[in-house]
C-alpha positions as CSV (number, residue, x, y, z in Angstrom):
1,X,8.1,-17.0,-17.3
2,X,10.5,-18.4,-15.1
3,X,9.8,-20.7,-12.4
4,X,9.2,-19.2,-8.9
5,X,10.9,-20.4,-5.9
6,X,8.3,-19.2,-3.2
7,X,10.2,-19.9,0.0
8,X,13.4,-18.2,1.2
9,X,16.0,-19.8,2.8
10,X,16.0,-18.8,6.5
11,X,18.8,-19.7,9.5
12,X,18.8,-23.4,7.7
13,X,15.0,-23.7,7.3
14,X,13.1,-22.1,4.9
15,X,10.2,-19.2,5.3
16,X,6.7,-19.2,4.2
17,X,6.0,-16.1,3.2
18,X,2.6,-15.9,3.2
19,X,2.8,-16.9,6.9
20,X,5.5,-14.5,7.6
21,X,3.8,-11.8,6.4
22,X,0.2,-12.7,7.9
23,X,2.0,-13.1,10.8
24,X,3.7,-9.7,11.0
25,X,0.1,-8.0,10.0
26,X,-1.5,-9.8,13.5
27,X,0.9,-7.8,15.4
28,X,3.2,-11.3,16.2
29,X,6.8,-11.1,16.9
30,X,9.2,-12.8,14.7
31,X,12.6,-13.2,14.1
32,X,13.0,-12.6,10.6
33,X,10.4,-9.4,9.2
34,X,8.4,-9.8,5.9
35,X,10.2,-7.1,3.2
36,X,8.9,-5.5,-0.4
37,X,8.4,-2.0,-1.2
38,X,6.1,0.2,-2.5
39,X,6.4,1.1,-6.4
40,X,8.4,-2.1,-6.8
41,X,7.5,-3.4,-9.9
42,X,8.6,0.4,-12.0
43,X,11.0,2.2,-14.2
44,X,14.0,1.3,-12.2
45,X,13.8,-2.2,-13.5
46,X,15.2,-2.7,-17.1
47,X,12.5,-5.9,-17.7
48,X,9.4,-3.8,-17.0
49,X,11.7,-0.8,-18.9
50,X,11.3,-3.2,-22.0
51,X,7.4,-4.0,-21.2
52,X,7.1,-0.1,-21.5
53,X,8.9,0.2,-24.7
54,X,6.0,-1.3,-26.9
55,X,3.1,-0.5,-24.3
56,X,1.5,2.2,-22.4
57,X,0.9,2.8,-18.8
58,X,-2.8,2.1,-18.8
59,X,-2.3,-1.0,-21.5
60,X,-0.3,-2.4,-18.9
61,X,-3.0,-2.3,-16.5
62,X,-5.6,-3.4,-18.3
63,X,-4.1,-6.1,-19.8
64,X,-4.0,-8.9,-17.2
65,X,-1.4,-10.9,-18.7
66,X,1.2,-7.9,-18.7
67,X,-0.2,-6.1,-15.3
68,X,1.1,-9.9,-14.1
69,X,4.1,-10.0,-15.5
70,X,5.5,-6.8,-13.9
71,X,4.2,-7.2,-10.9
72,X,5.9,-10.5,-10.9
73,X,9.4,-9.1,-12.2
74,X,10.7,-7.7,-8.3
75,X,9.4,-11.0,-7.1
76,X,12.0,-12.8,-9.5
77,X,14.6,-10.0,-9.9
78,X,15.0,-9.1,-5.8
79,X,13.1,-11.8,-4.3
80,X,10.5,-9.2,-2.5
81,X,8.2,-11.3,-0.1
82,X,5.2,-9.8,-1.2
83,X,3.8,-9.3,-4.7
84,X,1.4,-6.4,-5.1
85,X,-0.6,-6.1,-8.4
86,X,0.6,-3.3,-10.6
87,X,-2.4,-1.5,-11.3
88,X,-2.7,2.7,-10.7
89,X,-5.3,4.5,-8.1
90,X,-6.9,6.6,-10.6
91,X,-8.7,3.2,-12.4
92,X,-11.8,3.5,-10.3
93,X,-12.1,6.9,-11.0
94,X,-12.4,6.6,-14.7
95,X,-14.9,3.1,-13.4
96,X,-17.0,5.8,-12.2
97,X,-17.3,7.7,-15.1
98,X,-14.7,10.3,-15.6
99,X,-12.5,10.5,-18.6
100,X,-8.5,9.2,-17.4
101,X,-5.4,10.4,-19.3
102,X,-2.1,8.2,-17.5
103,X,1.3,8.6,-19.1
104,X,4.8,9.4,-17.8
105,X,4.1,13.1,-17.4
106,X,1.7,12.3,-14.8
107,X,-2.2,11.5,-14.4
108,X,-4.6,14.2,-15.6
109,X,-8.5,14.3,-15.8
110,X,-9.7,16.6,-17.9
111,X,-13.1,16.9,-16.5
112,X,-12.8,16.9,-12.3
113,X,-16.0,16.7,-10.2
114,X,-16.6,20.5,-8.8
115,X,-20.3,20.5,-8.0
116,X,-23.0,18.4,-6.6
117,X,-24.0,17.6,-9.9
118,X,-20.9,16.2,-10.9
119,X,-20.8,14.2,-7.4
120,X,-24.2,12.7,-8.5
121,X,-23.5,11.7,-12.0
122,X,-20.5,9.7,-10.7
123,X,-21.6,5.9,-10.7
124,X,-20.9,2.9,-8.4
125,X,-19.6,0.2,-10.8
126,X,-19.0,-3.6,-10.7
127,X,-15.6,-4.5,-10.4
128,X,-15.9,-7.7,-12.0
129,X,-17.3,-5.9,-15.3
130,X,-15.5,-2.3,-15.6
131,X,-12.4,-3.2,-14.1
132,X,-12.2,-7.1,-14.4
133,X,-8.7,-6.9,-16.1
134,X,-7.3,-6.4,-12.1
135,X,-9.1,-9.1,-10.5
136,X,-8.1,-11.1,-13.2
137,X,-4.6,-10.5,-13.4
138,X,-4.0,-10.8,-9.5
139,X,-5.5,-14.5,-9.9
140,X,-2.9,-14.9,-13.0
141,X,-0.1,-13.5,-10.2
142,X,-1.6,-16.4,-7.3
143,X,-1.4,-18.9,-10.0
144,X,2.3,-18.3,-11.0
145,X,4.1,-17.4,-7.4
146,X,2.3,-20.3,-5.9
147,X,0.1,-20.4,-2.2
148,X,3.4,-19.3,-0.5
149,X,3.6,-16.2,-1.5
150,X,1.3,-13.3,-0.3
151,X,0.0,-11.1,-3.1
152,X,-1.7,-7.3,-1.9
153,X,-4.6,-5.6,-3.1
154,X,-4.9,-1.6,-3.4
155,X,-6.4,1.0,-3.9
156,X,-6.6,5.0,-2.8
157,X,-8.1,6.1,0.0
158,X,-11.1,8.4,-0.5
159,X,-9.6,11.7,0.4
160,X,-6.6,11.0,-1.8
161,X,-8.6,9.9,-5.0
162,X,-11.1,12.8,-4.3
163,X,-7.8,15.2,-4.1
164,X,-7.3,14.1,-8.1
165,X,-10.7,13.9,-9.5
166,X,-11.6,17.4,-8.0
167,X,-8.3,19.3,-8.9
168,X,-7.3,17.3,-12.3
169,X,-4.0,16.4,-11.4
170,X,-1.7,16.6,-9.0
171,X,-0.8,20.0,-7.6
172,X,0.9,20.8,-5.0
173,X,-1.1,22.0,-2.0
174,X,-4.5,21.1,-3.7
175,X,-6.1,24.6,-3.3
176,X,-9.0,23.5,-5.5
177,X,-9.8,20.9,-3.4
178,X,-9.5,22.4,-0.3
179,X,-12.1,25.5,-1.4
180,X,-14.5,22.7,-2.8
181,X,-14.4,21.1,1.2
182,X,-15.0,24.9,2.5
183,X,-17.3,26.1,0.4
184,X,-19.6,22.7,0.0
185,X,-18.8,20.5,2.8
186,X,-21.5,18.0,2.6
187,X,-21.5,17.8,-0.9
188,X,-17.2,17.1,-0.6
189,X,-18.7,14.4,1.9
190,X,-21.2,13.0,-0.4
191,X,-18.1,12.9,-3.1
192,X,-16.7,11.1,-0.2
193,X,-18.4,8.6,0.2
194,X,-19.4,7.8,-3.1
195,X,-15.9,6.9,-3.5
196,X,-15.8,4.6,-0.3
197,X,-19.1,2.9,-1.5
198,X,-17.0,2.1,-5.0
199,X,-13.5,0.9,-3.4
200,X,-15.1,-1.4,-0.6
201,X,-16.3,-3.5,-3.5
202,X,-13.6,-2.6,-5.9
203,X,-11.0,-3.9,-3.1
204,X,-13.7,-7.1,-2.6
205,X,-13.5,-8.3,-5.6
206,X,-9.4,-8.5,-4.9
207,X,-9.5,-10.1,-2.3
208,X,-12.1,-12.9,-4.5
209,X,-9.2,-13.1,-6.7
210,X,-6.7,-14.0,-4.1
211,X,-5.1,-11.3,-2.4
212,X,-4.2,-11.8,0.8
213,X,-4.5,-8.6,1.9
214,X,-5.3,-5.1,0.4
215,X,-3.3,-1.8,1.2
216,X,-5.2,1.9,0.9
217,X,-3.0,4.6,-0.2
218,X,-3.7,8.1,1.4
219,X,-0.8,9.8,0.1
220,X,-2.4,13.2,0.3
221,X,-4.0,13.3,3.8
222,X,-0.8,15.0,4.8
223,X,-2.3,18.1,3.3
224,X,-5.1,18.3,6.0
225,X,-4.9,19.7,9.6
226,X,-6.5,17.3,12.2
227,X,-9.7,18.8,12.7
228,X,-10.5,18.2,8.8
229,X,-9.3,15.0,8.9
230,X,-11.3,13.9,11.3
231,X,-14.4,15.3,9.7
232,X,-13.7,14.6,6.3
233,X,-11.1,11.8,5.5
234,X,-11.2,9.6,8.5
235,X,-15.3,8.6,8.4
236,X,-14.5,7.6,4.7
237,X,-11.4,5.5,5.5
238,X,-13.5,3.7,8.2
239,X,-16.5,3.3,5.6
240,X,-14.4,1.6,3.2
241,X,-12.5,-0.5,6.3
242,X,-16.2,-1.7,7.3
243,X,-17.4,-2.4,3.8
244,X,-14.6,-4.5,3.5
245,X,-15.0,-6.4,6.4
246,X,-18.9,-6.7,6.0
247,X,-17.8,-9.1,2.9
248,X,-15.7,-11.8,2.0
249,X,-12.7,-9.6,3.4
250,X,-13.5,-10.2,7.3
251,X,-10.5,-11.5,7.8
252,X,-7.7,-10.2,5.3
253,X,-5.8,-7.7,6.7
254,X,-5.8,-3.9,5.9
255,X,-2.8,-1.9,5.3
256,X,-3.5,1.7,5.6
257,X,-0.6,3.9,3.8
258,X,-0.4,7.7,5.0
259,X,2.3,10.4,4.2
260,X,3.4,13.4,5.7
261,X,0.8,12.4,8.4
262,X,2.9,12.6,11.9
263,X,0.2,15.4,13.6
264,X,-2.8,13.2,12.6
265,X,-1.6,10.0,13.9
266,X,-4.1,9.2,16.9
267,X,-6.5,9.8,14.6
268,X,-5.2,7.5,11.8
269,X,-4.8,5.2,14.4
270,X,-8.8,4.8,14.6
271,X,-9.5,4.2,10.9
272,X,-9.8,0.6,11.8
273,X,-6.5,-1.0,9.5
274,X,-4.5,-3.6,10.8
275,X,-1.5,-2.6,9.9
276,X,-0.2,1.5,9.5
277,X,2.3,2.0,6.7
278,X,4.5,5.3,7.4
279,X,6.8,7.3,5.7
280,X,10.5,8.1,6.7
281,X,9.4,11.5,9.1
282,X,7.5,9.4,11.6
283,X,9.8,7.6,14.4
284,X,8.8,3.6,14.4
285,X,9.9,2.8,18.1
286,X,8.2,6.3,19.2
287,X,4.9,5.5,17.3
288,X,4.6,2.2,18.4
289,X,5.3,3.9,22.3
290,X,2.1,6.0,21.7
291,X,-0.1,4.3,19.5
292,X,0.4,0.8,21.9
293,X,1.3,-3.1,20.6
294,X,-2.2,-3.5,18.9
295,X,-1.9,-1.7,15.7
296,X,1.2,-3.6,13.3
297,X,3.3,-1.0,11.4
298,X,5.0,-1.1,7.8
299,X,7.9,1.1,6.7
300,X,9.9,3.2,6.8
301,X,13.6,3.6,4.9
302,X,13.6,6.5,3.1
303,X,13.4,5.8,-0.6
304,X,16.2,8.8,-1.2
305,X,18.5,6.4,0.5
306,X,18.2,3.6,-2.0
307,X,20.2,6.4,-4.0
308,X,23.2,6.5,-1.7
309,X,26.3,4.2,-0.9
310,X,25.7,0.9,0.3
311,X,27.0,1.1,3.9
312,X,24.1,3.8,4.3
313,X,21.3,1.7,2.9
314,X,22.5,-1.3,4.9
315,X,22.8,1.2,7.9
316,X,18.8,2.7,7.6
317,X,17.6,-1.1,7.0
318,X,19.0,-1.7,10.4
319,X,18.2,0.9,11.9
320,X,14.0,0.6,10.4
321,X,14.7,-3.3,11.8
322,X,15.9,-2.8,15.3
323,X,12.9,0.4,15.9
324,X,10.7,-2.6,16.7
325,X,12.7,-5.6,16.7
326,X,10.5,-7.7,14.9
327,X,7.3,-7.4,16.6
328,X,4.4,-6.4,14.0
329,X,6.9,-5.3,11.5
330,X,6.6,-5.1,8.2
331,X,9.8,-3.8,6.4
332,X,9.3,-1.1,3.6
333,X,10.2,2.3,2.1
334,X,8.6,5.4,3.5
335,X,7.3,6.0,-0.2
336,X,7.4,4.4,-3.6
337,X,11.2,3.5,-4.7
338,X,12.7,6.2,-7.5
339,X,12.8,5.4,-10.9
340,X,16.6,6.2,-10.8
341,X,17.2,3.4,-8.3
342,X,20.2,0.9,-9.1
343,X,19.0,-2.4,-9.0
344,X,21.8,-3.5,-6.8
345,X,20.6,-1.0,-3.9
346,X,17.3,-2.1,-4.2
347,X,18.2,-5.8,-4.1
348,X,20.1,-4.8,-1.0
349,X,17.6,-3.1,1.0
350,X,15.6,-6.4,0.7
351,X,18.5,-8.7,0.9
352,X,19.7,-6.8,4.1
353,X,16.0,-7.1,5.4
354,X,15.9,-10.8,5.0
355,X,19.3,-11.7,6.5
356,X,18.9,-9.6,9.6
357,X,17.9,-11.1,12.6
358,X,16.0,-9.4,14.8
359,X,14.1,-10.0,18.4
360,X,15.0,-13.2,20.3
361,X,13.3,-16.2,19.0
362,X,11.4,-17.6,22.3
363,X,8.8,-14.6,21.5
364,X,8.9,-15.8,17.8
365,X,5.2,-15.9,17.0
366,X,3.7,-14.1,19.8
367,X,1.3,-11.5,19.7
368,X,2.8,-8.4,20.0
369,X,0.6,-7.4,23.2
370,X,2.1,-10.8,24.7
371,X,5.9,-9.2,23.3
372,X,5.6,-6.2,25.1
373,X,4.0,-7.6,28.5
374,X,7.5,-7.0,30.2
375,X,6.9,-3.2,29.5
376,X,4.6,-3.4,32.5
377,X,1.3,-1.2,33.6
């Protein structure tokens, strides 16, 4: 591999990223935002294309010293500032037991959970042991990018795993699901928080391995009104947020991914992450307004726009930038980047991210309850 050149010229200095992006995730105001996006290391890229070519999805993952290279290809290619591990949210679900079938068609499962019997045979597993091929390779990833550069954790958040290993697969509107919470809600609550009580170690044992922070991806809570997401997917979230922080993960920040999830906001808002990652729907400066200076936020250029002319990518980069000039910001897509992505438009989003300067730098480093003071009372 390559050497790695972990600090990014900045305004005649140079940036730590790990800094930059620890800072942004307290909520401080800087002048320059942390940037990388979601799906990053992918089919849009011709190296990882070439990876593919002689290897599967799930060999990939399991195999620590390619799960490293990809995830380190956007770091070299783009110059991201943060290196999340490839890996895929269905691995803990075949840790706990079920069969797990991952190609380029899509995830399938041939045998969801759809009883309280199938809830109880699921077991809680040792990360280190069933899935030691993740921790591993995020320790290969610290090792080659260096102490500068912040590499993320992840996993799904319980309602969106749950959402797979009840209907199978992915289907729109998840109508199996949904009948399994209505007809058996407790035992869709134990399923619940069975799952919690496998990612809070399962995100632990990332964090061993040097991740900086971890991100939990709720794609699917969209699909709920509020008054089930508060009874079912929120008290799960929070589990795994306190088993988390009950362990060695006290301090590393959490990142807390939700799509399609504008109406359950205040609510998302109490699951107890640091930082809330939103997709390209939900208004940055508005959120912040109503959600108050404590809570940092990631996002939110819509991914389809990496698809269109550069002046328009370059123009919704801004725009993301200048929603909350550079207080507790962490530039990203609204969702994970298309595999039809040029290369060149991706490189820009980031590039245009990193040269931009935003806020005034006598609040550089402030907390972002200090950056707002002015707004008054």
């Amino acid at each position: 591999m390559s050497p790695l050149n972990p600090l990014t010229p900045f305004e005649g200095g140079e940036i730590d990223r790990k800094d930059l992006f620890l800072s942004a995730c307290r909520g401080e105001a800087q002048t320059r935002v942390p940037v990388w996006m979601m799906r990053q290391a992918g089919r849009y890229l011709p190296e990882y294309r070439a990876i593919r070519a002689t290897h599967s999805f799930l060999e990939v993952c399991k195999t620590p010293d390619l799960a490293a290279e990809v995830s380190l290809q956007p770091f070299r290619i783009l110059g991201v500032d943060a290196i999340i591990v490839f890996s895929d949210i269905l691995i803990p679900a075949e840790a706990m037991g079920m069969q797990l079938e991952l190609n380029d068609a899509g995830p399938n499962l041939p045998s969801p959970i759809r009883s309280a019997a199938d809830v109880a045979n699921l077991r809680i597993f040792d990360p280190e042991r069933e899935t030691k091929f993740l921790p591993e390779a995020i320790r290969r990833i610290v090792k080659s990018a260096g102490p500068e550069v912040p590499v993320l954790g992840f996993a799904a958040a319980p309602w969106t795993l749950a959402c797979y290993m009840a209907e199978g697969k992915t289907k729109e509107g998840f109508s199996t699901v949904k009948s399994f919470l209505y007809h058996e809600p407790e035992t869709f609550r134990q399923l619940l928080s069975k799952i919690a009580q496998a990612t809070a170690p399962y995100l632990r044992a990332q964090i061993d391995a040097g991740a900086c922070a971890v991100q939990l991806f709720d794609t699917w809570c969209g699909e709920l009104n509020l008054e089930d997401y508060e009874n079912f997917a929120l008290p799960a979230v929070q589990q795994v947020i306190s088993g988390i922080r009950s362990g060695n993960g006290g301090k590393v920040p959490v990142i807390y991914y939700t799509k399609a999830s504008h109406h359950l906001m205040p609510a998302v808002a109490r699951a107890g992450a640091n930082v809330l990652s939103v997709d390209w729907r939900v208004d940055l400066a508005a959120l912040r307004k109503t959600l108050g200076p404590k809570i940092a936020l990631q996002g939110n250029v819509d991914p389809a726009v990496l698809l269109g002319p550069t002046g328009k990518i370059r123009e919704a980069t801004q725009r993301a930038l200048s929603a909350l000039n550079g207080i507790g910001h962490i530039l990203n897509l609204g969702h994970g980047i298309f595999k039809q992505t040029p290369v060149e438009n991706a490189r820009l989003f980031i590039e245009t991210g990193q040269q931009t300067v935003v806020g005034s730098p006598e609040k550089t480093n402030q907390p972002a309850s200090a950056a707002y003071s002015h707004l008054g009372s």
